[in-house]
N, C-alpha and C positions, 0 to 999 in steps of 0.2 A: 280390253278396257280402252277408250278413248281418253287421249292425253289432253288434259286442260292445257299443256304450254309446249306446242309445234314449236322444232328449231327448224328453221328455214335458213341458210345462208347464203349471200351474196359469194360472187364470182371472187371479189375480192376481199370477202372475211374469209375464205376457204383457203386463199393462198395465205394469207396473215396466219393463218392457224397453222398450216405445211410449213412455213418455214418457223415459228416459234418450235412445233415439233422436231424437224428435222436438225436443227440448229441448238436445240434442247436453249432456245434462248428464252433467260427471266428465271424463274424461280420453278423451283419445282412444282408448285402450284398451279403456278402458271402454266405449265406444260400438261399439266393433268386435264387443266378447262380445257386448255386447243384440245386436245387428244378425245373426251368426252362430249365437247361440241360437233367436233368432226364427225365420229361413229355415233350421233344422236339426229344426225340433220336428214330430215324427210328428203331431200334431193338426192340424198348417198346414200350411203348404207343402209340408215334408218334400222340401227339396231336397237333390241330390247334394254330397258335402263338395270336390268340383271344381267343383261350378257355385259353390257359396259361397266358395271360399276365391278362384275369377277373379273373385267381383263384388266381391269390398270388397279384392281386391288383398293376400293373404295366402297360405300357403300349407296342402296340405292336412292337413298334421300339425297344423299350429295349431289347425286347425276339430277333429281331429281328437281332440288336449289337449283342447279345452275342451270338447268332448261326456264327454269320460273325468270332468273335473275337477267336471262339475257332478252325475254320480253318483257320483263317489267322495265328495265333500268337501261337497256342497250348493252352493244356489242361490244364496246371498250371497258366500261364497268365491271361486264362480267368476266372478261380476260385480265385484267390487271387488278382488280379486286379492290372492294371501295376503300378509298384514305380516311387516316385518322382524319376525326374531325378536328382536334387539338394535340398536338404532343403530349408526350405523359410526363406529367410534372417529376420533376429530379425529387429524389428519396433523400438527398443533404442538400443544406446548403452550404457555400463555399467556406466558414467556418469550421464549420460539423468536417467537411472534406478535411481539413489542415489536421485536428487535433487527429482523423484517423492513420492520416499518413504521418505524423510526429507518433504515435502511440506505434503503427507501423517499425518506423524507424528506431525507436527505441528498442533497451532490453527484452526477452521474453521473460515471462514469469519464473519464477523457483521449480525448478525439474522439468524444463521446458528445454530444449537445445536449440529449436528454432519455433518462429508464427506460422502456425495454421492459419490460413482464412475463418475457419471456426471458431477457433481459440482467439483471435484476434475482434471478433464477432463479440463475440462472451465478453472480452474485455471492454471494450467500446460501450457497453452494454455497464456495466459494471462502473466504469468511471463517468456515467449519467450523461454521457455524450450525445444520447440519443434511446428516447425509450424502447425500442426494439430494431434490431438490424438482423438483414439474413448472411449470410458469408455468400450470396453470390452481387448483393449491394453490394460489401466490403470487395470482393474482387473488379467489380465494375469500376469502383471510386480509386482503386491500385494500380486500374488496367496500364496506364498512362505512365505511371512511373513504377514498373514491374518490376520490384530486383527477383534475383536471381531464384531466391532459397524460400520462395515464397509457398508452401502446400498447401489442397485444397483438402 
């Protein structure tokens, strides 16, 4: 079957991918595109997108996207992978932060000997602080001032 989206690459996206590979530098992702644009480029290898997508353990729509991604969008897009368009808005605001880390700070409940993230979650929850929280919120907003005996 003929591929609707040929990787061709330049002399010097070839070495950009070698050394992101060799260097295991950026993200694991990141390493994965070099690694499947490399073994996908008509100039080289020009391997099967089933032989690539069993060797680095992905599947073949992936290899698939990122053949699409790097002619639709270009070379750098598809290696560093597209940025939020906005940050993700904070799940508290600076208030809701204080009474978790004072609730934190305080006692645990009756038959408690110390705060779970969970149980601290529950509680948060409980004293109307906020209509629903997860315990890895609740650890995000602790991260910063982590004591010690804190469990998840």
């Amino acid at each position: 079957m003929q591929k609707k989206y040929i990787v061709r690459l330049t002399d010097d996206e070839r070495d950009t991918l070698a050394q992101v590979v060799k260097k295991l530098k950026g993200t694991a992702q990141k390493v994965r595109r070099a690694n499947i644009l490399l073994k996908a480029d008509a100039d080289g290898p020009a391997w099967t997108d089933a032989h690539i997508a069993e060797a680095f353990g992905c599947r073949t729509k992936t290899v698939e996207n990122v053949r699409e991604r790097l002619v639709t969008v270009g070379f750098t897009q598809t290696l560093d992978g597209k940025p939020r368009d906005t940050p993700r808005a904070k799940l508290l605001d600076g208030a809701q932060e204080a009474k978790v880390i004072a609730t934190r700070l305080g006692p645990p409940p009756a038959g408690f000997a110390h705060w779970t993230l969970r149980l601290l979650a529950e509680q948060v929850v409980a004293l109307e602080i906020v209509e629903s929280i997860s315990h890895e919120t609740v650890r995000q907003t602790l991260k910063k001032t982590r004591p010690a005996n804190v469990t998840g």
